[in-house]
N, C-alpha and C positions, 0 to 999 in steps of 0.2 A: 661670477659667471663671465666665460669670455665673452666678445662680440657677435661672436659667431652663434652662441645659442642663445645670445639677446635680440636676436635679429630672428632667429627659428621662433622665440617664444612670443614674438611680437605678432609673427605673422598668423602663427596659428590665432591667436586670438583674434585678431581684424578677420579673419580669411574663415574661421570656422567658429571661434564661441562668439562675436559679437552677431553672426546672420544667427545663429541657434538661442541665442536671447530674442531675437526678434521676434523669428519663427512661434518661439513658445512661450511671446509675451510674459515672459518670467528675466529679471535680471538676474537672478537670483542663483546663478550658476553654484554648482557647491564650488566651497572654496579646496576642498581637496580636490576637487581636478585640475583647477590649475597650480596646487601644490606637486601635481603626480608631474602636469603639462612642464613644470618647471623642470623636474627630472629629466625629462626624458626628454626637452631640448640642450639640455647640459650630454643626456647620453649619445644623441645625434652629435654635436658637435663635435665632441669627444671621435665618436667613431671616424666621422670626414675624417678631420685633422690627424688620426693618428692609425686608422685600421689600415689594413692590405687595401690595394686598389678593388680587388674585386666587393669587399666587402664595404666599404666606402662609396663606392655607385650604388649597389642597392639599397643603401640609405640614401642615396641622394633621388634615385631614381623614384622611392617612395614618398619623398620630401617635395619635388618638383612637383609627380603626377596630384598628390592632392593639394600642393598649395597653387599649383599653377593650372586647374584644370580646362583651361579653353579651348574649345575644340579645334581652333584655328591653331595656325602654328606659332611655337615660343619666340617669341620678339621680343623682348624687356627695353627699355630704352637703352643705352649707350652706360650711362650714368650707374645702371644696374649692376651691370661687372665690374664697377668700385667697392660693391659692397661688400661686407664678408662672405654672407652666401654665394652671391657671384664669384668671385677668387676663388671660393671654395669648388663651384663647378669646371671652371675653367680649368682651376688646375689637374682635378681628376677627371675631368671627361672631356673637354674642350668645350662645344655647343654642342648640346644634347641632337639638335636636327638641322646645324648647318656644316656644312665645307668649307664654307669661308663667309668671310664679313666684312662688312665696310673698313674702312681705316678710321673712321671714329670708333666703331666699336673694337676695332682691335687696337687703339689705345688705350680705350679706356679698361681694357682687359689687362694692359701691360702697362699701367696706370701712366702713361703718355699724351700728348696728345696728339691728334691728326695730321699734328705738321710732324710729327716726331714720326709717325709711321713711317710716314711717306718719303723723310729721310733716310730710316732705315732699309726700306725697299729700294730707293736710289743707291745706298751704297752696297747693296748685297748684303744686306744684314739680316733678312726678312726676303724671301721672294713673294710676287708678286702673282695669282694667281690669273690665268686667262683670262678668265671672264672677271676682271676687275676684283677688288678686295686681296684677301691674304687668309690664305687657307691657316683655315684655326688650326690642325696639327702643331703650325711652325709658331703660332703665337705661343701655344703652351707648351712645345718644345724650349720658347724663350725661356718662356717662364720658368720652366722646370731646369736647364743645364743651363742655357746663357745667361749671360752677364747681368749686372740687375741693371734696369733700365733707366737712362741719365736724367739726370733733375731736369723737372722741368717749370719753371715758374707758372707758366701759362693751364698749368692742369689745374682743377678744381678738386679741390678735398671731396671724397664720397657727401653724398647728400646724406642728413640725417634721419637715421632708421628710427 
């Protein structure tokens, strides 16, 4: 199983069967549904990673709305778009409900960091959006045709999922 649906199969479980054990005071989930859950985070990822764009957001877009359900709006830390599902968002949608973003968070999106933004925007490599940050189109524009982005000692390995 790649990362990408160890990290799907993780979260459904934190996110929905450990409140539904609680819920119904039973641990005892059957072990076939998380044999099924195990599929069908292998099929999710599977689809991201390799469907058509369109068909790749609608799993993503149903992936999100129930494991992220908050009323308020999608802010994940920084840290979050190191991870596979993040990448995985990034690169097919950008940020589901913003225009732009900090320059922390659009490194960590373009696994850089903050000083590395901010050099890119200094040299026209990345513009720099009016109201401060860096419109996500241009990040996963990066991400997708330009260059890959230069090492950087100073970035932190994804937190572990």
């Amino acid at each position: 199983m790649d990362a990408l649906a160890e990290q799907l199969l993780r979260l459904v479980d934190v996110r929905l069967l450990d409140p539904l054990e609680i819920l119904l005071e039973d641990d005892g989930i059957p072990g076939g549904l998380r044999t099924v859950l195990r599929h069908r985070a292998a099929a999710w990822a599977d689809t991201i990673e390799h469907s058509d764009d369109a068909t790749a957001v609608r799993t993503l877009a149903r992936l999100m709305a129930t494991l992220y359900p908050e009323e308020h709006a999608f802010a994940p830390p920084a840290d979050w778009w190191r991870t596979p599902l993040g990448q995985a968002v990034v690169r097919r949608v950008g940020h589901p409900y913003a225009e732009t973003v900090s320059y922390a968070t659009a490194g960590a999106m373009l696994g850089i960091s903050r000083q590395g933004v901010h050099d890119l925007v200094r040299r026209g490599r990345l513009p720099r959006h009016p109201d401060g940050g860096v419109p996500v189109s241009a990040v996963r524009d990066r991400l997708l045709t330009g260059p890959p982005p230069p090492s950087d000692p100073s970035s932190t390995d994804p937190p572990p999922l």
